[in-house]
N, C-alpha and C positions, 0 to 999 in steps of 0.2 A: 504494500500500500504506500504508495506516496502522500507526503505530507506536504503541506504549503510552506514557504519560506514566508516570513515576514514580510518583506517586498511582494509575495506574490498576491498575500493572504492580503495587504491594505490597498494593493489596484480591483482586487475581488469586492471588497466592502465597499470602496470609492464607486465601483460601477455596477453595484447595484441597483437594480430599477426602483426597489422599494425603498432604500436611502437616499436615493436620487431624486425621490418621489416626496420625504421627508424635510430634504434640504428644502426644495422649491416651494413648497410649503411655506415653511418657514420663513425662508427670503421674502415670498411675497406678502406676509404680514405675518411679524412677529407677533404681535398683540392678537391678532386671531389665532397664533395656533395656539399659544398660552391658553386665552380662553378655551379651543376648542381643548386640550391636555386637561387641564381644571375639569369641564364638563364632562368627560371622556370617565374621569375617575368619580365622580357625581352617580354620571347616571348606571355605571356598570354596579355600583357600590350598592345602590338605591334593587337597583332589579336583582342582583344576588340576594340580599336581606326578602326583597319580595318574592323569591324562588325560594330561598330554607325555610320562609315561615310561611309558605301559603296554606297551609290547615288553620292556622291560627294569625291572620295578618294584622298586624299594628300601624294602621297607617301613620305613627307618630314618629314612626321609625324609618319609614323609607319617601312618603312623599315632600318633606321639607327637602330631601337629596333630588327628587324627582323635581321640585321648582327650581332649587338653584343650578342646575344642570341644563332646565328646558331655558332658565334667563341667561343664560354664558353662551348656548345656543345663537338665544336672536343675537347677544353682541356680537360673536363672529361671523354670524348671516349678513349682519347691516355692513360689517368691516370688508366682505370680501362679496356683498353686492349679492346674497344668493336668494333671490325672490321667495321662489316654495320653501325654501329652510328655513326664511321668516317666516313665513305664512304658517310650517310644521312647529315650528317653535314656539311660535305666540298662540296657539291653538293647545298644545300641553302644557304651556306656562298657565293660560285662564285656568284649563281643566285641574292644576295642582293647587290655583290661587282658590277656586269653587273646594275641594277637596279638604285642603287646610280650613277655609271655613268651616266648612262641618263638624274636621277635629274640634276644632273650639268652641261652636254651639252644640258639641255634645256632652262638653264637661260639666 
């Protein structure tokens, strides 16, 4: 088996389509990918919590992650101009703002 030499192994990761895919990303707005990284870890965090406890779910416990994820959303949609991902975004942002109501007119 052949192994990569260090020179080989950093032209391999440099030319990556999926790094390459990462970088560009990022070049074209650092401030949106942040947001979109922040939201990323929001809403994976939020639907796992709502995947282990779905016999018994606490909405107290995953849709405050479920709002601040769908508002980090619209901020990178407006930053990088993407119409339907506002439109996706400000449509589960109401639906979590509606939701979190509820928590609190059911205490």
């Amino acid at each position: 088996m052949k192994w990569f030499t260090n020179t080989e192994l950093v032209n391999v990761v440099k030319n990556n389509k999926i790094v390459i895919f990462f970088k560009d990303s990022y070049t074209s707005s650092p401030l949106a990918f942040v947001c979109e990284m922040i939201e990323a870890v929001f809403l994976i965090s939020a639907s796992a919590i709502l995947s282990f406890t779905i016999l018994e779910p606490n909405g107290w416990q995953f849709v405050p992650l479920y709002l601040v994820g769908s508002m980090l959303g619209i901020v990178s949609a407006v930053i990088r101009k993407a119409a339907f991902v506002i439109v996706l975004c400000s449509w589960f942002t109401g639906m979590n703002i509606f939701a979190l109501v509820q928590l609190f007119m059911a205490l």
